[in-house]
C-alpha positions, 0 to 999 in steps of 0.5 A: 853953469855947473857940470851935472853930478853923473848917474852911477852905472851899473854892470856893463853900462858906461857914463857918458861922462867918462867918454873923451873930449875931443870925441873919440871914434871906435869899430863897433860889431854892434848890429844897427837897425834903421825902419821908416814908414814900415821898412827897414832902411838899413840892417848892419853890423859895419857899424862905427861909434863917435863917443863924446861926453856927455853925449850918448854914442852917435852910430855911424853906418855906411852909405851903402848899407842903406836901401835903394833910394832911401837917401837924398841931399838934404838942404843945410850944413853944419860945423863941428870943430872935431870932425869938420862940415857936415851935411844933410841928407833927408831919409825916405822909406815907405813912402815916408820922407823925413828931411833932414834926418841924417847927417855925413861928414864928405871930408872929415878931419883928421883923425876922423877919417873912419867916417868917410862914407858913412851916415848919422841918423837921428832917431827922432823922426824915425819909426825905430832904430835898434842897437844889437835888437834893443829899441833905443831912445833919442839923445833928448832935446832934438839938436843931438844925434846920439842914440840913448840905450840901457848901457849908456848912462847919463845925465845926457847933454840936451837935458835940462841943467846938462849945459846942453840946448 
């Protein structure tokens, strides 16, 4: 399969066609909101960034950040060949469970060790996740976890004829 021809950007925008591979992580003082179920789970600005191409920016937030109670083991496990053996946690807020909806790295690999302590949300099964206030749009296609906002372009793996799933 050919790789896709990159939407052009605007001002301020990046092409996830021009993010590395292998990943790069990045600090962000980007806000990150998370809501499930009418409460907010999470609400910080310790927040970290995995760029990838053509992925839209995964945000990374710590644990703690997150309410009481809000995460709980999930069942499963995958592998990625950068960051290492994933697990799963499912995501509870307002009475509402979502399994499976978050992902962390115990012991990630080198060179991505600012992930230690620190949760993936996919934003799907949520009721909404917000960048710096802005309502963002799932990575498409379900598998991914990337958050899509307008300062990200694509087109973004996970979409037809994107060599994605």
């Amino acid at each position: 399969m050919r790789r896709p021809t990159p939407d052009p950007t605007g001002p301020g925008q990046e092409s996830v066609w021009e993010y590395p591979r292998p990943p790069r992580i990045e600090r962000t003082g980007r806000r990150v909101r998370i809501e499930l179920g009418g409460q907010t789970l999470v609400d910080t600005d310790d927040v970290v960034r995995v760029l990838e191409t053509s992925h839209p920016p995964v945000y990374y937030v710590p644990v703690d950040a997150f309410a009481p109670g809000a995460l709980a083991p999930g069942e499963g496990a995958s592998f990625c060949e950068y960051k290492g053996a994933a697990r799963y946690f499912d995501v509870t807020g307002g009475g509402q469970v979502r399994r499976g909806a978050a992902w962390y790295y115990p012991h990630p690999s080198a060179g991505y060790e600012l992930l230690r302590g620190r949760v993936a949300v996919y934003a799907a099964p949520m009721d909404r996740c917000t960048v710096d206030d802005v309502e963002v749009v799932p990575q498409p296609g379900g598998f991914y976890g990337g958050w899509v906002t307008p300062d990200v372009v694509g087109p973004f793996k996970g979409t037809p004829g994107s060599m994605g799933r």
